[in-house]
C-alpha positions as CSV (number, residue, x, y, z in Angstrom):
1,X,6.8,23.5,150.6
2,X,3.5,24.6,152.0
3,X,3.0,27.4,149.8
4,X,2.6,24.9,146.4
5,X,0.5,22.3,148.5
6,X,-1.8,25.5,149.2
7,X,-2.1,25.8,145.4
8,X,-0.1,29.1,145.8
9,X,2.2,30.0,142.6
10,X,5.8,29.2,143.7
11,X,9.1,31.4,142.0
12,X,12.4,29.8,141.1
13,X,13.5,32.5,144.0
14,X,10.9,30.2,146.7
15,X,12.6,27.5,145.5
16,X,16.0,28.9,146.3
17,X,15.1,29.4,149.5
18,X,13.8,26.3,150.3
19,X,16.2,23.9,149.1
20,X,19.3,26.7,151.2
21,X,16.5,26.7,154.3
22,X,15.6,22.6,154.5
23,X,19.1,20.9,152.5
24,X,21.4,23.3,153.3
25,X,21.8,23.4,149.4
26,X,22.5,26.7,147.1
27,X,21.7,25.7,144.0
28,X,22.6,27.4,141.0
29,X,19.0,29.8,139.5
30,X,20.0,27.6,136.2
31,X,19.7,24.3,137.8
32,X,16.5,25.0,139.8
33,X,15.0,25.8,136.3
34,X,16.2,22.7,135.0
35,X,15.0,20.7,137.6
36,X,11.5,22.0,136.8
37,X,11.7,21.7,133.4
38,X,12.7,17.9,133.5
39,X,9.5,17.5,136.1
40,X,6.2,16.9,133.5
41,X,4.1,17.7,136.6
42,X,4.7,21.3,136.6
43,X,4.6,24.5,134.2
44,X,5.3,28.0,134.0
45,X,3.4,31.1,133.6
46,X,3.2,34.9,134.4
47,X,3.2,35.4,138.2
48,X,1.9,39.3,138.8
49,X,2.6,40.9,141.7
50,X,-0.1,41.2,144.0
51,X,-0.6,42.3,147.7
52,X,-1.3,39.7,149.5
53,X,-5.1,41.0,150.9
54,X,-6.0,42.0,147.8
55,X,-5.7,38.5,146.5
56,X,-7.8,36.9,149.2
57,X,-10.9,39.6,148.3
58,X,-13.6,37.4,146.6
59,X,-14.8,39.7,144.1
60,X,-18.6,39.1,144.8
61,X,-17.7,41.2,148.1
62,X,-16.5,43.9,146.1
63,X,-19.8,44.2,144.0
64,X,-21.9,43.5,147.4
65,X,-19.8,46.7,148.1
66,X,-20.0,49.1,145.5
67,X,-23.7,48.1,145.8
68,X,-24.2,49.3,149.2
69,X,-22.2,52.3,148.4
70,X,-24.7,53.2,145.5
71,X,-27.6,52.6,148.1
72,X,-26.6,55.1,150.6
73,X,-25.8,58.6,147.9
74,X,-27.7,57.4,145.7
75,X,-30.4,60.3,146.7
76,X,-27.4,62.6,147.4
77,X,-26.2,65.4,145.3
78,X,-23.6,65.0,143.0
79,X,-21.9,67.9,144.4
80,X,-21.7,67.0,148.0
81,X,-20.1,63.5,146.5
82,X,-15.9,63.4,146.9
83,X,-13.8,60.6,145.4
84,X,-10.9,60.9,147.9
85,X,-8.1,58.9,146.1
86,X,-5.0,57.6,148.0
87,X,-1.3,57.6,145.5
88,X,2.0,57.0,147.4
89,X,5.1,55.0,147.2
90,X,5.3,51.2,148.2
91,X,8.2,49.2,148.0
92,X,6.7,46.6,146.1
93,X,4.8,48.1,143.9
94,X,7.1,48.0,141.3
95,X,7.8,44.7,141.3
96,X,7.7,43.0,137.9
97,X,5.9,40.2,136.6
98,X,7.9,36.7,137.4
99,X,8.2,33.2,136.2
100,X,6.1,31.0,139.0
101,X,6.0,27.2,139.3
102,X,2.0,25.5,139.3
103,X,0.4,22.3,138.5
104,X,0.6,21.1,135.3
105,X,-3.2,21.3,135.0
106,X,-3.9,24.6,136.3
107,X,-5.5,26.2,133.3
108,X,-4.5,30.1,133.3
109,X,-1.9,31.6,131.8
110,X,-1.1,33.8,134.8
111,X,-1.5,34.2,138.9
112,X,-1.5,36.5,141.2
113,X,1.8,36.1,143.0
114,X,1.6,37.6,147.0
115,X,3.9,39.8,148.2
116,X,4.2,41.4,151.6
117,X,3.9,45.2,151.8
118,X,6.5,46.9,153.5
119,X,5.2,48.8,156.5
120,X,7.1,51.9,155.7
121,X,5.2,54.2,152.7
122,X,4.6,57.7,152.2
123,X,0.9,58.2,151.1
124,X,-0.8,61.5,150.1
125,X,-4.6,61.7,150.2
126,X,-6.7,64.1,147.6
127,X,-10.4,64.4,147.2
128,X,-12.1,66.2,144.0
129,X,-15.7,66.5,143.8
130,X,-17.8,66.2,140.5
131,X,-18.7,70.3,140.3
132,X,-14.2,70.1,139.9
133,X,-13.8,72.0,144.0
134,X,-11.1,69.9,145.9
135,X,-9.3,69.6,149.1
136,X,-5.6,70.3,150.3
137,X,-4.2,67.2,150.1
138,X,-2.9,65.2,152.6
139,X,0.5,63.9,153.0
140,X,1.4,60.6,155.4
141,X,4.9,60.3,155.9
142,X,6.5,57.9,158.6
143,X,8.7,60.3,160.4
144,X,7.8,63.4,162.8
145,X,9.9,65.7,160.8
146,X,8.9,67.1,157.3
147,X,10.7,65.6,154.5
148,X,12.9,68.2,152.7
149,X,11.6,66.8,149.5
150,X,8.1,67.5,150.2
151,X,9.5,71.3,151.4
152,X,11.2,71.6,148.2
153,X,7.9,70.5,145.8
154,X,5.7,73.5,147.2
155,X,4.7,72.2,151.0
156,X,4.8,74.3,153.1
157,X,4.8,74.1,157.1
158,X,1.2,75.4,157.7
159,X,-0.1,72.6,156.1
160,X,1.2,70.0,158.8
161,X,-0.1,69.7,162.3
């Protein structure tokens, strides 16, 4: 299982898979947990759900960021400075926290556990500057057509080109 050799967290739902992909086995959720729970190699913990980019950022890339960032406005007036902010629907996003599978001598009490994003997502983009002026927002759907819901909240047609 190459995800656990990659010191990846593992779920009893992995494990599943595995054992119906390689043995040709479905083993019962009950006995997996068993299994592991007889093994003194392994433990669980809290796996939260995390895209999987977003765990491979090292965080001193992220303060190199926000440094660079506060090098280029920092001479610029508040009020020509936006925060646009992205909000939409994802399918995993809300996923729960899950039991995960790691070495017995990892020392956390949780992981980030990867999951794949699902290419379809409707997004909407707003921007709000600091003197409180903002723009229309922008809605990103996946189809060509308008989405009756978004119709029905207030949207109207001359908003999308």
């Amino acid at each position: 299982m190459t995800c656990f050799i990659q010191k990846e967290p593992v779920s009893y739902v992995d494990l599943f898979y595995f054992f119906d992909n390689h043995f040709g086995l479905q083993l019962n959720m009950d006995t997996i947990r068993h299994i592991i729970y007889k093994f003194e190699n392994f433990k669980k913990i809290s796996g939260k759900p995390m895209e999987d980019e977003r765990i491979m950022c090292d965080t001193d890339e992220i303060d190199e960021y926000f440094n660079h960032i506060e090098q280029i406005i920092g001479d610029i007036h508040s009020s020509f400075v936006y925060n646009i902010d992205e909000s939409g629907f994802q399918d995993w996003a809300d996923q729960r926290e899950m039991r995960v599978i790691v070495p017995i001598d990892f020392e956390d009490d949780t992981i980030p556990k990867s999951v794949r994003r699902n290419s379809k997502r409707t997004s909407i983009l707003g921007g709000i500057c600091t003197d409180g002026s903002y723009l229309k927002p922008l809605i990103i759907t996946q189809r060509k057509t308008i989405e009756s819901e978004i119709e029905q909240l207030g949207y109207f047609r001359k908003y999308f080109h």
